[in-house]
C-alpha positions as a printed Julia matrix, in Angstrom:
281×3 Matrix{Float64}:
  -69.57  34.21    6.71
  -65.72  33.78    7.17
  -63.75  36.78    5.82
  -59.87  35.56    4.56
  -57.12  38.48    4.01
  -55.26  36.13    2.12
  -58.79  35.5    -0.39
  -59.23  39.15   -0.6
  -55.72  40.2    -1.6
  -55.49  37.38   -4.23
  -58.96  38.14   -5.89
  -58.19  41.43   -5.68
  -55.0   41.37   -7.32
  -56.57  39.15  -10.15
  -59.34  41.47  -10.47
  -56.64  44.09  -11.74
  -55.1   41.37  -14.24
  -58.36  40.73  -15.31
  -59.22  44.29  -16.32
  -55.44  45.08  -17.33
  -55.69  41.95  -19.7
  -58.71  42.71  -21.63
  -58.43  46.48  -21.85
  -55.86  46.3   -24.84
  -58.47  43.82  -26.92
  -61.73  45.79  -25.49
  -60.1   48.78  -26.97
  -59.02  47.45  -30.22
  -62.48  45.55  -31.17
  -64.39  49.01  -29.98
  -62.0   50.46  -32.61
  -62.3   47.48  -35.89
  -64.96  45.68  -35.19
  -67.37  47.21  -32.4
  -70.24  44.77  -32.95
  -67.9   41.93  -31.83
  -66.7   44.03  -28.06
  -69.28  42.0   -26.54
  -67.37  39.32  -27.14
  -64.96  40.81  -24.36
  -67.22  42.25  -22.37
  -68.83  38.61  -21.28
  -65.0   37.34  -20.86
  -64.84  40.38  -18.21
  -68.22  40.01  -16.43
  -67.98  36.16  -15.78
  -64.26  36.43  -14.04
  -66.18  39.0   -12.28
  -68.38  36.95  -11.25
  -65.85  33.83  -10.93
  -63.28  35.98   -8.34
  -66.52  37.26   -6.46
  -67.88  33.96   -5.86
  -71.44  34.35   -7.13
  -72.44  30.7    -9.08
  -74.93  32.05  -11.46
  -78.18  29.87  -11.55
  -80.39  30.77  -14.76
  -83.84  30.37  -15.7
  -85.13  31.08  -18.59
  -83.85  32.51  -21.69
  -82.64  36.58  -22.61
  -84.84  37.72  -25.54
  -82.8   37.42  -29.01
  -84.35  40.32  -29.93
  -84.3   43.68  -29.32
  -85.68  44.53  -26.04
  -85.22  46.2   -22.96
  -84.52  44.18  -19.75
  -86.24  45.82  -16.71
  -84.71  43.94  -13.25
  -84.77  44.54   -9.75
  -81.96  46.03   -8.33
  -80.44  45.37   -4.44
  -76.24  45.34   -5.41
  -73.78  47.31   -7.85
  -72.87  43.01   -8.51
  -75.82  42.86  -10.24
  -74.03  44.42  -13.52
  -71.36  41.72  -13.98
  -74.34  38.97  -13.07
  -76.44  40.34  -15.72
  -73.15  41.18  -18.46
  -72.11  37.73  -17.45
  -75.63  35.81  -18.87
  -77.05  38.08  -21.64
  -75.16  38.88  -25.04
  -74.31  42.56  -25.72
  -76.52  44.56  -23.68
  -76.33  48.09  -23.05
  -76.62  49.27  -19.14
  -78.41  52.01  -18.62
  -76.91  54.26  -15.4
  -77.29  57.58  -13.41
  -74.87  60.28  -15.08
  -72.69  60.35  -11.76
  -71.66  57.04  -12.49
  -69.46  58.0   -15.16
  -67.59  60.31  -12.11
  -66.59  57.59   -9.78
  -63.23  56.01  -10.1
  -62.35  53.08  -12.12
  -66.15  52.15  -12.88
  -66.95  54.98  -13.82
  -63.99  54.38  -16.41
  -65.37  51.39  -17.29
  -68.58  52.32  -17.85
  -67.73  54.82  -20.09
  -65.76  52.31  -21.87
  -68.66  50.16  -22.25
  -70.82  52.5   -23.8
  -73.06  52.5   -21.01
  -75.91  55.09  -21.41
  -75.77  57.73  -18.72
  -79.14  59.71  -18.15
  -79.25  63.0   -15.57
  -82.27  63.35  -12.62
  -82.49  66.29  -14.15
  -86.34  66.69  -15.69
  -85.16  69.49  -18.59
  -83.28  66.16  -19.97
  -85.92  64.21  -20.01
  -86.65  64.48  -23.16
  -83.34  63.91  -24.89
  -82.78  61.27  -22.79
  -86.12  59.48  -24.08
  -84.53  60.15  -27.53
  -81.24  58.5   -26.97
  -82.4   55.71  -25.08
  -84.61  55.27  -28.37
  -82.03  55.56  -30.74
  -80.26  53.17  -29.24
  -82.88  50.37  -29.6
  -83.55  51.4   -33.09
  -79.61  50.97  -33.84
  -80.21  47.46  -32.5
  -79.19  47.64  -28.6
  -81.05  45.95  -26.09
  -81.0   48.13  -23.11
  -80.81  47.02  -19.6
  -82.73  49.2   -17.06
  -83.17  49.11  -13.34
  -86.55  50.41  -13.04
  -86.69  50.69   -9.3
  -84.28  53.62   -9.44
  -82.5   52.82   -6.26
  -81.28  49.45   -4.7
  -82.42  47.19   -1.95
  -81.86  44.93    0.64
  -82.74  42.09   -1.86
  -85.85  40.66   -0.11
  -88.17  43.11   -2.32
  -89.67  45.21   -4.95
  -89.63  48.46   -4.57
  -92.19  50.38   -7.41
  -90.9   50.58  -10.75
  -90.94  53.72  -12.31
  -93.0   54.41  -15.48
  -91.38  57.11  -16.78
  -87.57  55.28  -17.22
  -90.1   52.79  -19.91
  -90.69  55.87  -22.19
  -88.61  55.52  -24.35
  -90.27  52.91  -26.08
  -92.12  55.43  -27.78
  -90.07  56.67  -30.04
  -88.68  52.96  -30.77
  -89.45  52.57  -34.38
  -89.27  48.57  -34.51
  -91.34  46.35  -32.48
  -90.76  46.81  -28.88
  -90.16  44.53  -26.3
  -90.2   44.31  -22.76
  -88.66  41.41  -20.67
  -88.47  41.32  -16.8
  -85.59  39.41  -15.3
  -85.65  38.79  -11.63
  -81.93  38.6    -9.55
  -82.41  36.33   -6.35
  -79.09  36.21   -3.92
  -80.77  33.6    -2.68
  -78.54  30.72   -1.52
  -75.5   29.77    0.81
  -72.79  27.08   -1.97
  -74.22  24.21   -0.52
  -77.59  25.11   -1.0
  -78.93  26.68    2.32
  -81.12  29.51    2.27
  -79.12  32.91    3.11
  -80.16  34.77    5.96
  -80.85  38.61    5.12
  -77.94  39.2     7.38
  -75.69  37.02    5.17
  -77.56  38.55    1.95
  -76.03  42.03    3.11
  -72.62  40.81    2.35
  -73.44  41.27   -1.68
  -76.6   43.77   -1.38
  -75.85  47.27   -1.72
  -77.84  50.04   -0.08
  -78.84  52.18    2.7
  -75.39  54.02    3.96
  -73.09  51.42    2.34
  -69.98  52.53    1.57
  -68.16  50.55   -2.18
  -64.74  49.78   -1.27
  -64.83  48.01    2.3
  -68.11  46.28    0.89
  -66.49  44.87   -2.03
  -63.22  44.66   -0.26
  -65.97  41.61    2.16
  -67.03  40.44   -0.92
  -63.83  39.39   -2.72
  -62.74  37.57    1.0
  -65.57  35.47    1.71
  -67.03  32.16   -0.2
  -69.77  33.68   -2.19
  -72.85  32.71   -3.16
  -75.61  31.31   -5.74
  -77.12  33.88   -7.64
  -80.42  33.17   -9.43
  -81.1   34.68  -12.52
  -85.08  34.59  -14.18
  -85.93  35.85  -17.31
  -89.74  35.95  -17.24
  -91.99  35.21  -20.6
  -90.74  38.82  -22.72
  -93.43  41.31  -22.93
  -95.12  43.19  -26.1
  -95.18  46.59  -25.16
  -98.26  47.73  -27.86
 -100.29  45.21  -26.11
 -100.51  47.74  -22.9
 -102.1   50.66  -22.81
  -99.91  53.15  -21.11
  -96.35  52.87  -20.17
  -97.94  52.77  -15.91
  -99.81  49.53  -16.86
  -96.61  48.24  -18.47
  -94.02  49.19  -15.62
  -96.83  47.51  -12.79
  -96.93  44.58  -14.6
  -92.87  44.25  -14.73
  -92.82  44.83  -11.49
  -95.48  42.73  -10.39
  -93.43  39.43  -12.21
  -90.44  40.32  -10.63
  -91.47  40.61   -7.15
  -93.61  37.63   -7.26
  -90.63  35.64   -8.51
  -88.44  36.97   -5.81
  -91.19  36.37   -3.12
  -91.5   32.31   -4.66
  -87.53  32.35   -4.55
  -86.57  33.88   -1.54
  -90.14  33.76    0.02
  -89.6   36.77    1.86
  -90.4   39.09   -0.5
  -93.11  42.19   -0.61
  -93.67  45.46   -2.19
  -92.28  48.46   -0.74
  -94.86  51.45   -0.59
  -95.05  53.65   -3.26
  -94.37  56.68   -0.85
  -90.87  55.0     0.84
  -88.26  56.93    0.97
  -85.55  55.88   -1.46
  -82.17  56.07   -0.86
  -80.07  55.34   -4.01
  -76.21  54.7    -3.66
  -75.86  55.07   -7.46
  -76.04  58.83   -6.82
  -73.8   59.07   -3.85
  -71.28  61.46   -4.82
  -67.49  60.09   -5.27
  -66.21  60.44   -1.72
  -68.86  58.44   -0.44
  -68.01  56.0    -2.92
  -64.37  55.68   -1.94
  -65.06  55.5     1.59
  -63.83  58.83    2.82
């Protein structure tokens, strides 16, 4: 893929105007009328999507009720795909998140839920996770924990589903399935040309988005799978295989490279890099 300067500065540039423009309104709906921010929000997450060149092809619809959307994870562009397609979603993130510069900003902003590695917090964390849901939220969860390459699934951990414990009204469960799986004009990206949105291994955030915002882009598709009744399982394990299970057989019929990584892989998981790795230093 063809990097251009000249694309890079521009959508760069517009990327500030973008968040500069809707700041002022974000703030003043989170202050009147904070059921409408979404509103906002969506505006925000599609010209993220628009200046990063990812078409967005869905499938499917998001769940109109309350429910928790568990999705694979491979790129930190996964949050405006997913802000850009459902309707007032709460992200659910690692607590350094909220330390790294200007995301972490605006993830605060956005009421994103932060929750620590730390086990003493699990938990409270189950509890406001919970309380969320029962206020009405939908939460969105990567369940994998880390991020990929975006040609698999890595396991799905049970525990980040137990929250729906404590959830009061009738729990749902939908998986959703994120496929970088095509060149504009319809030719299959190579995992080489995949890398240019994925997110992982020793990645460093700036110089990779700094690639992303100077080349074409890229179709992005988007499943949401049949949503789930989470009293029909009988443990939260069963639950998180079976999420997992839809979303990398999805991937594997989309991208049809797909597998399951082993349970015992080592995960590396940029969303707890600390900030300097994050800012390239």
């Amino acid at each position: 893929m063809t990097f251009s300067p000249f694309r890079a500065g521009v959508n760069v540039g517009l990327f500030v105007l973008l968040v500069g423009g809707l700041l002022g309104p974000y703030a003043l709906l989170l202050a009147i009328a904070p059921r409408k921010r979404h509103h906002v929000a969506s505006l925000f997450f599609k010209g993220c999507a628009r200046l990063t060149g990812l078409r967005l092809k869905v499938r499917g619809k998001p769940d109109a009720n309350v429910a928790l959307f568990a999705a694979n994870h491979s790129s930190y562009l996964d949050i405006p795909v997913l802000g850009a397609v459902t309707s007032g979603g709460v992200f659910v993130a690692k607590s350094e998140v909220a330390d790294w510069p200007l995301f972490g900003f605006l993830a605060r902003l956005s009421r994103t839920v932060f929750i620590s590695r730390n086990g003493h917090d699990a938990a409270q964390q189950r509890e406001l996770l919970a309380a969320r849901m029962n206020k009405g939220a939908s939460l969105i969860l990567f369940p994998e924990g880390t991020s990929t390459d975006g040609s698999h699934v890595k396991r799905f951990k049970s525990s980040l589903f137990a929250s729906l414990d404590d959830v009061t009204r009738e729990a749902r469960v939908q998986p959703v399935s994120i496929a970088y799986a095509r060149h504009k004009n319809g030719d299959a990206l190579r995992r080489r040309d995949r890398e240019n949105y994925t997110w992982f291994g020793d990645m460093t955030l700036a110089p990779h988005l700094l690639n992303v915002f100077g080349i074409k882009g890229c179709e992005v598709e988007v499943i949401f799978h049949e949503p789930l009744q989470a009293g029909e399982f009988t443990d939260r394990k069963q639950l998180a295989a079976t999420c997992e299970r839809t979303v990398s057989n999805s991937l594997l019929e989309t991208l049809g490279v797909a597998e399951v990584a082993p349970a015992d892989e080592p995960a590396f998981d940029p969303l707890l890099e600390p900030v300097p790795h994050i800012s390239g230093e």
